[in-house]
C-alpha positions in Angstrom: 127.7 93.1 125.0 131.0 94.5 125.2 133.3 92.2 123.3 136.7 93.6 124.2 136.2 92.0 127.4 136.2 88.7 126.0 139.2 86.6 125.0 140.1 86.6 121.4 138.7 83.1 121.1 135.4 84.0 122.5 135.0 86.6 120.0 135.6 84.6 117.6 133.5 81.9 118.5 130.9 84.8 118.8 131.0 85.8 115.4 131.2 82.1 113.7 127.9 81.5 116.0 126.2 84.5 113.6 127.7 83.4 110.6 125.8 80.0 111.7 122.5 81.0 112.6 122.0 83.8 109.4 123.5 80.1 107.3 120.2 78.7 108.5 118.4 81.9 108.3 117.6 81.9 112.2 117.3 85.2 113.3 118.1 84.0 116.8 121.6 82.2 118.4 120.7 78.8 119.9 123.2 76.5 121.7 123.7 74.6 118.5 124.8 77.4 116.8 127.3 78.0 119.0 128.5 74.2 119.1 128.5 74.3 115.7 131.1 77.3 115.7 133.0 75.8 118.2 133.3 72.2 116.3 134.5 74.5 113.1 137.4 75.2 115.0 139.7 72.7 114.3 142.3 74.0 117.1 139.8 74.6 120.0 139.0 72.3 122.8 136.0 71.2 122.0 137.4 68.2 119.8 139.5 66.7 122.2 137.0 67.3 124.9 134.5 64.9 122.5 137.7 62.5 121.2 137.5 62.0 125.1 134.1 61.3 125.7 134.4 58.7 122.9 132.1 60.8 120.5 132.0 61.5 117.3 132.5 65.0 116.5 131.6 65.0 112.7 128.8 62.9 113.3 128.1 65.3 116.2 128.3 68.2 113.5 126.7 66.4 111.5 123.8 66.0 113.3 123.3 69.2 114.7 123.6 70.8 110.9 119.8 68.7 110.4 118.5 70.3 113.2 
C-alpha cells in the first residue's frame, strides 16, 4: 500500500484501525476496526453522518467494542 497517496485523514484513520485491531489482539483489520477508528475521531464525518441517521454513535462504539 502506498500511503503517501492517501489524504492525511485516511492515513490516519489507517493507523488508528491497527492500533484497534492489536487493542483486541486481532491480527487481521475488519470493518469494525476501522469504524471504530473513525468514531474516535471526534472531528470526522462519521458523527454527523450517524447524528443524521438518528443513531447513536457511543452506543454504536459501544457496541462494536463487544464484538
Amino acid at each position: 500500500m502506498n500511503f503517501d497517496k492517501y489524504t492525511k485523514k485516511a492515513r490516519e484513520a489507517v493507523s488508528e484501525m491497527q492500533a484497534m485491531a492489536a487493542r483486541f489482539s486481532n491480527s487481521q483489520y475488519t470493518p469494525e476496526h476501522l469504524m471504530l477508528a473513525l468514531l474516535n475521531d471526534k472531528t470526522g464525518a462519521i458523527i454527523s453522518i450517524l447524528k443524521r441517521a438518528n443513531l447513536n454513535f457511543l452506543l454504536t462504539q459501544q457496541i462494536l467494542e463487544k464484538e
